[in-house]
Kinemage of the C-alpha trace (Angstrom):
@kinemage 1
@onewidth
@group {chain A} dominant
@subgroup {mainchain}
@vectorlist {calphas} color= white
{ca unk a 1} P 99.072 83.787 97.838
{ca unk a 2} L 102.140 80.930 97.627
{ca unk a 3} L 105.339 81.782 95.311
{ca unk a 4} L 103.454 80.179 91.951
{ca unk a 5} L 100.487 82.112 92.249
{ca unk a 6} L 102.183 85.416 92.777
{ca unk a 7} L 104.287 84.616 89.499
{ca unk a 8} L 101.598 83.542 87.730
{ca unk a 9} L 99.552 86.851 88.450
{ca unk a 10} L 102.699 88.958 87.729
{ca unk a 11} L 102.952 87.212 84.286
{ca unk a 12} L 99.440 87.809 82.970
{ca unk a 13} L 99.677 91.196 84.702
{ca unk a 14} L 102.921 92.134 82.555
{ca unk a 15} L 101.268 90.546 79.768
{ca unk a 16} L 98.126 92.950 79.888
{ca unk a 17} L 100.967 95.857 79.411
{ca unk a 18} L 101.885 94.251 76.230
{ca unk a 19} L 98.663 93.806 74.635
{ca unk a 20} L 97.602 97.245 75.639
{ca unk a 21} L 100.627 98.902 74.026
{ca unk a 22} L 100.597 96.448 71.039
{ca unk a 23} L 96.931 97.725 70.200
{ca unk a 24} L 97.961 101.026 70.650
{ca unk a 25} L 95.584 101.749 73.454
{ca unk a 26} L 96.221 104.934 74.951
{ca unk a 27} L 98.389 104.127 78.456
{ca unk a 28} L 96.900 107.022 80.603
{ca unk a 29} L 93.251 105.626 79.696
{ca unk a 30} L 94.606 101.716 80.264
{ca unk a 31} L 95.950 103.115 83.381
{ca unk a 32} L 92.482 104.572 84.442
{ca unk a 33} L 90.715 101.309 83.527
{ca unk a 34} L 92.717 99.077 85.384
{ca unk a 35} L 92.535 101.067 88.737
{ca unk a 36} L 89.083 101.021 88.325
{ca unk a 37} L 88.710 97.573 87.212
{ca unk a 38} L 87.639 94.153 89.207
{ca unk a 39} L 90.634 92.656 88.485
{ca unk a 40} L 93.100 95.119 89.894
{ca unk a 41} L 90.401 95.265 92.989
{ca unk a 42} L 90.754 91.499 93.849
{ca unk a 43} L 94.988 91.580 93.568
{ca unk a 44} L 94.798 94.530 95.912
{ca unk a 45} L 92.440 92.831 98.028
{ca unk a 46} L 94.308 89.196 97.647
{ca unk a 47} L 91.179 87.724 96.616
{ca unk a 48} L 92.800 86.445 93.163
{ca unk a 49} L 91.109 82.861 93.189
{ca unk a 50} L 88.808 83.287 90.503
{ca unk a 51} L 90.987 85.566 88.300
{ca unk a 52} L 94.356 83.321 88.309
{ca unk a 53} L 93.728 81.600 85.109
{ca unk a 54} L 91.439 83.608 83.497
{ca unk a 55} L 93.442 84.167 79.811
{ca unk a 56} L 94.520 87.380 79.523
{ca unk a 57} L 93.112 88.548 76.040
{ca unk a 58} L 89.647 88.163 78.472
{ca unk a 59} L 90.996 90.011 81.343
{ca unk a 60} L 91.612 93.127 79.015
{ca unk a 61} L 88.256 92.608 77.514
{ca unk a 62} L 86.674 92.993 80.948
{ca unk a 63} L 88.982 96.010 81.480
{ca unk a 64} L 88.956 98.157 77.965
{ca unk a 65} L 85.925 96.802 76.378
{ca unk a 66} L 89.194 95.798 73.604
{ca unk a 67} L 88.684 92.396 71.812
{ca unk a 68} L 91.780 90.469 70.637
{ca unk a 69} L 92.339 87.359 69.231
{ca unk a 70} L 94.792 85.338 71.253
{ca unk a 71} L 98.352 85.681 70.574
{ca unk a 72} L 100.454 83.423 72.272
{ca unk a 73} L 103.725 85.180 70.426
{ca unk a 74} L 103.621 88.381 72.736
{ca unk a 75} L 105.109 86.887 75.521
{ca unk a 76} L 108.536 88.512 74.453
{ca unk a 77} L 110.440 90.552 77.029
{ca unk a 78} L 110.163 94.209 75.882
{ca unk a 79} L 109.369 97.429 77.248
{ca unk a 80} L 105.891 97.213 78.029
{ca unk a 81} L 106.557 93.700 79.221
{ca unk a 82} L 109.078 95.292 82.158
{ca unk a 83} L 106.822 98.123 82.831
{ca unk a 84} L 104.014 95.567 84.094
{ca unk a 85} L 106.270 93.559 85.721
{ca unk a 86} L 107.757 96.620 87.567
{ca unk a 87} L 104.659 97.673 88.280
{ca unk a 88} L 103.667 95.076 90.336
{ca unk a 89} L 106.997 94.595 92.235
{ca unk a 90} L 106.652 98.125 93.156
{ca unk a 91} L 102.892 97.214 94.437
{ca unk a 92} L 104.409 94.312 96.214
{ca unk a 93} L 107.234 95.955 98.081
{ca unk a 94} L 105.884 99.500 98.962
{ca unk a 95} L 102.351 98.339 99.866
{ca unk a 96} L 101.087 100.946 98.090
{ca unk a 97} L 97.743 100.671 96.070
{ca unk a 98} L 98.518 100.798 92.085
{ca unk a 99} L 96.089 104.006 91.792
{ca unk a 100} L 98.960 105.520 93.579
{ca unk a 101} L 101.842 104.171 92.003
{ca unk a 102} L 100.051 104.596 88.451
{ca unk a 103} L 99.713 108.765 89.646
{ca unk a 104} L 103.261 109.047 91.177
{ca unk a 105} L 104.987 107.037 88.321
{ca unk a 106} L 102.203 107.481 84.946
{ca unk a 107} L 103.356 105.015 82.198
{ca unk a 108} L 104.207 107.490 79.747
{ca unk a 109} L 107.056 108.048 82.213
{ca unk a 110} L 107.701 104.419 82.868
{ca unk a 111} L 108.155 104.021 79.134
{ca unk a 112} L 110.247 107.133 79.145
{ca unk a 113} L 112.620 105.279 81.656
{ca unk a 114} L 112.589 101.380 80.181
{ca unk a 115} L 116.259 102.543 78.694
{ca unk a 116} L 117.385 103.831 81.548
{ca unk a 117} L 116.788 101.158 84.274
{ca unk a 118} L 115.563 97.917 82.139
{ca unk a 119} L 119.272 96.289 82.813
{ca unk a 120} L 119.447 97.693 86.159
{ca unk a 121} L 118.535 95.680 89.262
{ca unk a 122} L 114.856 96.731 90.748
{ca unk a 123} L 116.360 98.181 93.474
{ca unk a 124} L 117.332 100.818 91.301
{ca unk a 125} L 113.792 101.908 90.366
{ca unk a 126} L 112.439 101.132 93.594
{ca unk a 127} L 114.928 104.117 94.825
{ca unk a 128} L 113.536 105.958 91.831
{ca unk a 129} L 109.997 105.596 92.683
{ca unk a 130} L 110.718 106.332 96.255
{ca unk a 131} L 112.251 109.531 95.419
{ca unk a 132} L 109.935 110.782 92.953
{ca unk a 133} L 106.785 110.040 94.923
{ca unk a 134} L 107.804 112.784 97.730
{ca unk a 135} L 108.476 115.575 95.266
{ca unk a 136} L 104.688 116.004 94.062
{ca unk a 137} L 101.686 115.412 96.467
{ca unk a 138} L 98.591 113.957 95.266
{ca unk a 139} L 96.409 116.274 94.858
{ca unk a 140} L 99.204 118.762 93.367
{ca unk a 141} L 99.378 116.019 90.143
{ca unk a 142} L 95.812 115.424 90.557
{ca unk a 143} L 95.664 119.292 90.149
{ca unk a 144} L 97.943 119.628 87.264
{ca unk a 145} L 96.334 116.487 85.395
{ca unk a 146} L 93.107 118.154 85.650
{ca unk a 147} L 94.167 121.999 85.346
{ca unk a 148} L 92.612 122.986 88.298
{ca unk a 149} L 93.344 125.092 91.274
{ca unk a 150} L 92.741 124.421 94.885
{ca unk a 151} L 90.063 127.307 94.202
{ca unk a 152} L 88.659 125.650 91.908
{ca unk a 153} L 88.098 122.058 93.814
{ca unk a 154} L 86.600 124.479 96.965
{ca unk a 155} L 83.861 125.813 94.859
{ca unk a 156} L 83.387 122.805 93.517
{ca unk a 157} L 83.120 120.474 96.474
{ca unk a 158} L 82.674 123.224 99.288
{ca unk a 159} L 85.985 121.470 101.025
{ca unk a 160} L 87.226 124.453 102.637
{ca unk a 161} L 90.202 125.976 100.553
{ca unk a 162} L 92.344 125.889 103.548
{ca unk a 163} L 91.629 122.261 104.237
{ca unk a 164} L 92.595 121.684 100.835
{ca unk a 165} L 95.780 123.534 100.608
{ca unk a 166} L 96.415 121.545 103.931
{ca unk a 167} L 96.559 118.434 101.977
{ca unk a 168} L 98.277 120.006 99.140
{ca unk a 169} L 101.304 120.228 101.659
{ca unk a 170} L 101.578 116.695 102.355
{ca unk a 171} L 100.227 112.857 101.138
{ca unk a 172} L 100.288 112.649 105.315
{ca unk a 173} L 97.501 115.187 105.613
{ca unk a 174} L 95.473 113.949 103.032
{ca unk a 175} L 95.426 110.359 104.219
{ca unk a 176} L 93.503 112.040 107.774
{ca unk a 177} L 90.643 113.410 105.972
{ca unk a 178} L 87.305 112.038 106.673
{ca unk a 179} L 85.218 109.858 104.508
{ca unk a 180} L 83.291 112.575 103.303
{ca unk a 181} L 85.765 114.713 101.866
{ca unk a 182} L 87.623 111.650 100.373
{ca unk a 183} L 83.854 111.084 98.747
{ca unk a 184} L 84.039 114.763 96.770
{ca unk a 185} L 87.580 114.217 95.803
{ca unk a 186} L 86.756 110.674 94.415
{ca unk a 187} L 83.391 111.982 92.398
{ca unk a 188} L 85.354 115.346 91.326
{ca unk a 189} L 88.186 113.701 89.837
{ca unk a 190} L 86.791 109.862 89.156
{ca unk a 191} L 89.294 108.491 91.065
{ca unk a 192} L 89.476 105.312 92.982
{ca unk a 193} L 88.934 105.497 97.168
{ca unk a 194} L 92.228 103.615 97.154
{ca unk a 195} L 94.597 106.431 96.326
{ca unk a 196} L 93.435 108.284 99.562
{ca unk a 197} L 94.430 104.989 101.287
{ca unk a 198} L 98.087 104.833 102.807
């Protein structure tokens, strides 16, 4: 995609964050939505020619099942305004898939943080994020999000417990397991395929 496309995307994308906060949905289940939504699907995929203009009150329709009217006032700077925008940037320069980012860096936190780094420059937050993403593996927060124990996931999906403590060591090990066991992770913890992607 050229330079006005990309901005274009990243505006309505930042813009979503605002009308999700400003209807009070709840961020971990807008999170949830939008990894599993076409929309984020075709910007991971670059395949954003029929979503570019689409308005944005629709695109949140198609993602929440939320109606609003549209509201051309929200376009304010604010702190769900620099949390999408951040959100992307750090999708843009780490390559990583947003399922990822969104696990590693939840919104609650990214709200947490607006204060802190809003008037920094992104470099700041892009050391943050790099940082915080090696102190947890994924399937340690997947773990904790769902209060389960590597037990618990074994008897569940008959992955071997030492397999699975394997990949609790390291995102490295995880991102060698074979489609099959990525297939009972993704159906225990309806998750996306593309956080087992590196």
């Amino acid at each position: 995609m050229n330079n006005y496309e990309l901005d274009n995307l990243r505006e309505t994308f930042s813009r979503l964050f605002v009308l999700a906060v400003r209807n009070k949905i709840n961020f971990t289940s807008f999170t949830n939505l939008l990894c599993q939504s076409e929309f984020l699907s075709k910007i991971e995929r670059n395949k954003i020619d029929d979503i570019i203009n689409i308005p944005v009150e629709k695109i949140l329709f198609s993602i929440t099942g939320f109606e609003v009217k549209e509201d051309n006032s929200y376009g304010i700077y604010n702190d769900a305004y620099w949390c999408g925008q951040n959100y992307f940037d750090l999708h843009i320069r780490t390559k990583k898939s947003f399922s990822y980012i969104f696990l590693k860096l939840p919104m609650v936190k990214m709200m947490d943080i607006y204060s802190i780094f809003h008037e920094m420059d992104f470099s700041s937050l892009l050391d943050y994020f790099n940082k915080i993403e090696k102190e947890k593996t994924i399937i340690r927060i997947l773990c904790e999000g769902y209060n389960k124990s590597l037990n618990d996931i074994s008897k569940a999906t008959l992955i071997p417990l030492s397999t699975l403590k394997k990949y609790n060591l390291s995102d490295e090990n995880l991102y060698k397991a074979s489609f099959q066991v990525v297939s009972k992770l993704v159906l225990f913890f309806d998750v996306p395929y593309s956080l087992f992607v590196q």
